[in-house]
C-alpha positions in Angstrom: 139.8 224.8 174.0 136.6 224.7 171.8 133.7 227.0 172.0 130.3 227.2 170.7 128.5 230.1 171.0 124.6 230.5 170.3 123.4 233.8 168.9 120.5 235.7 169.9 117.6 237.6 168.7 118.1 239.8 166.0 120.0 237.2 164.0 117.6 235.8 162.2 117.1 235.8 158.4 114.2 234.5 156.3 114.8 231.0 155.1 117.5 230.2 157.2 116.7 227.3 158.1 115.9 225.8 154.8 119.4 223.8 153.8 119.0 222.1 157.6 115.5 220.6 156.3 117.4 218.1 154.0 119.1 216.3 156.8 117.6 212.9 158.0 114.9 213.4 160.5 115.6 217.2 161.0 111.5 217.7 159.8 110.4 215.6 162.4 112.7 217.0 165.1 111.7 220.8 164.1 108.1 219.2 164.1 108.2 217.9 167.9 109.4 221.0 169.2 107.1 223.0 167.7 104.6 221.0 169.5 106.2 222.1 172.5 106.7 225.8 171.7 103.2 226.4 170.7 104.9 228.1 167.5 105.2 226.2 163.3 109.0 225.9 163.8 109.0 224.9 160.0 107.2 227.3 158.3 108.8 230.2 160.3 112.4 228.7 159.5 112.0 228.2 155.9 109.0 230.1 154.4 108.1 233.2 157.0 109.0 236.8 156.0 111.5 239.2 157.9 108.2 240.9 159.6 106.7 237.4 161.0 110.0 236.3 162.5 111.1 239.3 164.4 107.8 239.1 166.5 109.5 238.1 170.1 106.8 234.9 170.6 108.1 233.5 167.3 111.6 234.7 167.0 112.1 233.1 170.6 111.9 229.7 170.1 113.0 229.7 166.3 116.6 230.8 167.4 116.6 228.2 170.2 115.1 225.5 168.1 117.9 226.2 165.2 120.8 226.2 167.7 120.0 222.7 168.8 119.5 221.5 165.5 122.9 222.2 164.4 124.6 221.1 167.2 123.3 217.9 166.7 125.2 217.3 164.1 128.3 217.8 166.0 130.8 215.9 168.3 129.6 217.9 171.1 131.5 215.5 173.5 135.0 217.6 172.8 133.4 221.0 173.1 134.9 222.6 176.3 132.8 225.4 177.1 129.1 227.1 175.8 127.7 230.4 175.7 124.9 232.0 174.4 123.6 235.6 174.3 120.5 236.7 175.4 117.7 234.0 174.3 121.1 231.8 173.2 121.8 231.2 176.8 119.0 228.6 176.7 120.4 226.7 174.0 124.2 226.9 175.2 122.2 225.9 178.3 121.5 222.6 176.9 124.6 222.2 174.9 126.1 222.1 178.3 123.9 219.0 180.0 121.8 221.3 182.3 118.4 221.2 180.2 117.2 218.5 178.1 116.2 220.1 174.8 112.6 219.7 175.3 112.9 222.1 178.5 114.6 224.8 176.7 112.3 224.9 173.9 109.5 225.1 176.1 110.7 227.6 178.2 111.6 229.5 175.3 108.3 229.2 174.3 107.1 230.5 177.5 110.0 233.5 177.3 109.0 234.6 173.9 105.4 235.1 174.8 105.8 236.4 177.9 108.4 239.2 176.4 106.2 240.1 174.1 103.0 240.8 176.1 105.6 242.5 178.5 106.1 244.8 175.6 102.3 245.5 174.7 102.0 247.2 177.9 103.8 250.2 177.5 106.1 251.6 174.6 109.4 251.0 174.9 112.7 249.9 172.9 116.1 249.7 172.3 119.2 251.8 170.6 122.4 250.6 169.8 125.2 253.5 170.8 128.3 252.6 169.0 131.5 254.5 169.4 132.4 257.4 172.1 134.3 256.9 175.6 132.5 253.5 177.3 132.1 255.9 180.7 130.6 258.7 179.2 128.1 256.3 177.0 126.8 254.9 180.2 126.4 258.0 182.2 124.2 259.8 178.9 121.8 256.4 179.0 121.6 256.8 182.9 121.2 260.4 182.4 118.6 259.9 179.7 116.3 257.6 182.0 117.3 254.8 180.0 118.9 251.2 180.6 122.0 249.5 179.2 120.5 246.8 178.4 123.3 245.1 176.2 127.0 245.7 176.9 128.3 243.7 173.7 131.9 244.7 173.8 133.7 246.3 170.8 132.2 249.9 170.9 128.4 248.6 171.4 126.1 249.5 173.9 122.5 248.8 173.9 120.0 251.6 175.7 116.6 250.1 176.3 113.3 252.1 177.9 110.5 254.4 176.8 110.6 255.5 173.3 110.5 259.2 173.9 113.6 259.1 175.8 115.5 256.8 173.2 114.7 259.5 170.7 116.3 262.1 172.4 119.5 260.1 173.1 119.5 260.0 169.2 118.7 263.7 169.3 122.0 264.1 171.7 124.1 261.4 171.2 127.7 261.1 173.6 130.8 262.5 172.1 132.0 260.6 169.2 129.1 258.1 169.4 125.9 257.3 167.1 122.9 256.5 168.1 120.6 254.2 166.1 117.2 253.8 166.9 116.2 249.5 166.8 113.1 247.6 165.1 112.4 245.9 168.0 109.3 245.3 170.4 110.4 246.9 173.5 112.6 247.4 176.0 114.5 244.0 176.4 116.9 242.8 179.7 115.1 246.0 182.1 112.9 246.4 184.6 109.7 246.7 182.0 110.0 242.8 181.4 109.3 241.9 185.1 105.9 240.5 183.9 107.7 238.0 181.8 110.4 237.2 184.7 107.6 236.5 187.3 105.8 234.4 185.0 109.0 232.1 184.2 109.8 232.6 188.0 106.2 230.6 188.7 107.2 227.8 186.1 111.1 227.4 187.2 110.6 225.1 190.2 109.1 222.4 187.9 111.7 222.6 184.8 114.4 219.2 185.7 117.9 220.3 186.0 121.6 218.8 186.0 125.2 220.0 186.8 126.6 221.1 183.4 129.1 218.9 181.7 131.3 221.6 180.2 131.9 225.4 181.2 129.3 227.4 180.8 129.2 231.1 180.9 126.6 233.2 182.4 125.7 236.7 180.5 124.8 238.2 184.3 128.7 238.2 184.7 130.7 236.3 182.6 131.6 233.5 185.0 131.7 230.0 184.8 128.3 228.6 186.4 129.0 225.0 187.6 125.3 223.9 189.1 122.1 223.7 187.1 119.9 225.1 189.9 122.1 228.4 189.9 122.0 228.3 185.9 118.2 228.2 185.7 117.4 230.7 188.1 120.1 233.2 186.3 118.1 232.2 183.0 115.3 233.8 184.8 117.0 236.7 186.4 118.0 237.5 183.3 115.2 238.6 181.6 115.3 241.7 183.3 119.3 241.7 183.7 121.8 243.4 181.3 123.4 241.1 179.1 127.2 241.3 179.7 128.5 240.0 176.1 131.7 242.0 177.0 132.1 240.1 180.3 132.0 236.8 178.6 134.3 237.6 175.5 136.5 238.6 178.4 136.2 235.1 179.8 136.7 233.1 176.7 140.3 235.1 176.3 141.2 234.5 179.9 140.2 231.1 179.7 142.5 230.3 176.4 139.4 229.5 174.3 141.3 228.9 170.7 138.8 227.9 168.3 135.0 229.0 168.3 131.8 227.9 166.3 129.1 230.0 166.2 125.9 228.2 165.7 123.1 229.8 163.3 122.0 231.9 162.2 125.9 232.9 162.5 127.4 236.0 162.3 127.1 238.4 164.8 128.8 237.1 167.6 131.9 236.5 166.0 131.9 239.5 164.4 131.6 240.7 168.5 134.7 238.4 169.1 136.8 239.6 166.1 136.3 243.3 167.0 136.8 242.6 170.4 139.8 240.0 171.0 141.4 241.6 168.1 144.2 243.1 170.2 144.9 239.7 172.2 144.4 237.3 169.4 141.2 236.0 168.0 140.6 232.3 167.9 140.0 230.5 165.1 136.2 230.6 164.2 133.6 228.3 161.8 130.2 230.5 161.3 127.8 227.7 160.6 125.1 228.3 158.7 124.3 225.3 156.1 125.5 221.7 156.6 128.0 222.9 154.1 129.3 224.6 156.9 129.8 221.3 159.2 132.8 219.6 157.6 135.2 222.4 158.6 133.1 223.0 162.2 134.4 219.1 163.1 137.9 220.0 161.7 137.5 222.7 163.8 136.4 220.5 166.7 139.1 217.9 166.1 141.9 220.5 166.3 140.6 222.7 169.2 138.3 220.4 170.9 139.2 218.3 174.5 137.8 214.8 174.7 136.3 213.6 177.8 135.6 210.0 178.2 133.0 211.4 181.1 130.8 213.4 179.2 127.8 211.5 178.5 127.1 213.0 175.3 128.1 211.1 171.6 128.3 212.5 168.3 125.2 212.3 166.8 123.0 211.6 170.2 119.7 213.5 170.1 119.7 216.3 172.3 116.5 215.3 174.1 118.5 212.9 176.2 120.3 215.5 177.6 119.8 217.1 181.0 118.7 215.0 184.2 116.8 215.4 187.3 118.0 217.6 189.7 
């Protein structure tokens, strides 16, 4: 079975986007969705410095908006199953039928924003603890006053709360473990982004939803969700809900995922799997991250994928005319 996997913030580079540009109507497609973001898709994916696209607002809908993009250019129709981490579970959302991909733009749009005024209210961030016993890692965040907000798998924990308190869990890191102090704008997946949950909560009852076409994984827990209602509302939830990357790498091994693309900007998540599934056998994965990438991610498709003469989608088929009315 094929996977594709849409990464999450954090993964963005300057210029990535740039090579994608050159592909027939990409510009106009990168043009509409801005329109719907409230955000210059193009500038910020091809001219925009490291400092402009790590602001949450902007960063947001970029990641979504790239994710789509490339998957367009992909037989999407023999994918079996779609995850995303973090702000990718809105794409992988909409590689699996449940939003069209005007709805998860927008509601990116409306995520990113609402994040990052969520942030402005108090200071907060994140730490990455990497290494040590997985037990004791937790109990020294708890103990610290802190959240995990990220359980990635493969030695990596996020911590997430006031700024004061991540500094001391630098200051006295768990046995064996390193604590690095993140560049980001606050405390991300905990209980200080509740502004941005009720405000996507108030929006949710509007946003059209289907049943999803393939397996899709959830980040709350790593299981299969098979109705779009549940699937939006866990998109919602999850703003304030750890993300359980280890759960779902668990899920793509029991579920005898054997070849994975990771859509850009590519890289971290399969470094996650490699680490990870090392032990049990890692699939064969494509990082794609120019159309120079895409003739070997449909070889990968062709050899891993699973046709369905169901699935409404086509190679090619603009993503827009995904999703339905639920």
């Amino acid at each position: 079975m094929l996977a594709v996997l849409s990464p999450g913030q954090g993964s963005q580079k300057p210029g990535f986007l740039t090579p994608w540009l050159d592909l027939p109507g990409a510009e106009a497609r990168l043009r509409w969705w801005s329109a719907l973001a409230g955000v210059d898709l193009v500038h910020l994916g091809t001219r925009a410095d490291a400092d402009e696209i790590k602001d949450t607002a902007r960063t947001q809908p970029l990641l979504v908006a790239a994710a789509l993009l490339a998957a367009e250019q992909l037989p999407m129709h023999d994918v079996g199953l779609t995850v995303g981490h973090s702000v990718g579970e809105l794409s992988a959302t909409a590689l699996a039928g449940v939003l069209s991909a005007e709805s998860a733009i927008t509601l990116a749009g409306v995520r990113g924003r609402e994040m990052a005024a969520a942030c402005a209210i108090e200071p907060t961030g994140m730490a990455a603890v990497l290494g040590g016993d997985p037990e004791e890692v937790l109990a020294a965040i708890e103990a610290h006053g802190l959240h995990a907000a990220n359980r990635n798998g493969a030695g990596q924990v996020v911590a997430a709360g006031p700024g004061d308190r991540l500094e001391k869990l630098a200051t006295e890191p768990p046995t064996r473990a390193r604590v690095t102090v993140l560049k980001v704008a606050g405390a991300f997946h905990t209980p200080h982004m509740a502004p941005a949950e009720r405000a996507l909560a108030a929006i949710a009852p509007g946003v059209p939803t289907a049943d999803p076409t393939r397996l899709l994984l959830s980040n709350l827990d790593g299981t299969v969700v098979g109705h779009g209602q549940e699937m939006l509302h866990r998109l919602v939830s999850q703003v304030t809900a750890p993300v359980r990357w280890d759960l779902c790498m668990r899920a793509l091994a029991d579920l005898g995922v054997t070849g994975i693309i990771e859509l850009p900007p590519a890289g971290t998540l399969a470094g996650l799997v490699k680490r990870e599934l090392k032990a049990t056998g890692v699939p064969e994965i494509v990082t794609l991250n120019t159309p120079d990438d895409l003739p070997a991610a449909r070889d990968l498709i062709a050899r891993h994928g699973t046709p369905s003469r169901n699935d409404p989608d086509a190679p090619g088929q603009p993503l827009a005319r995904i999703g339905g009315d639920n």
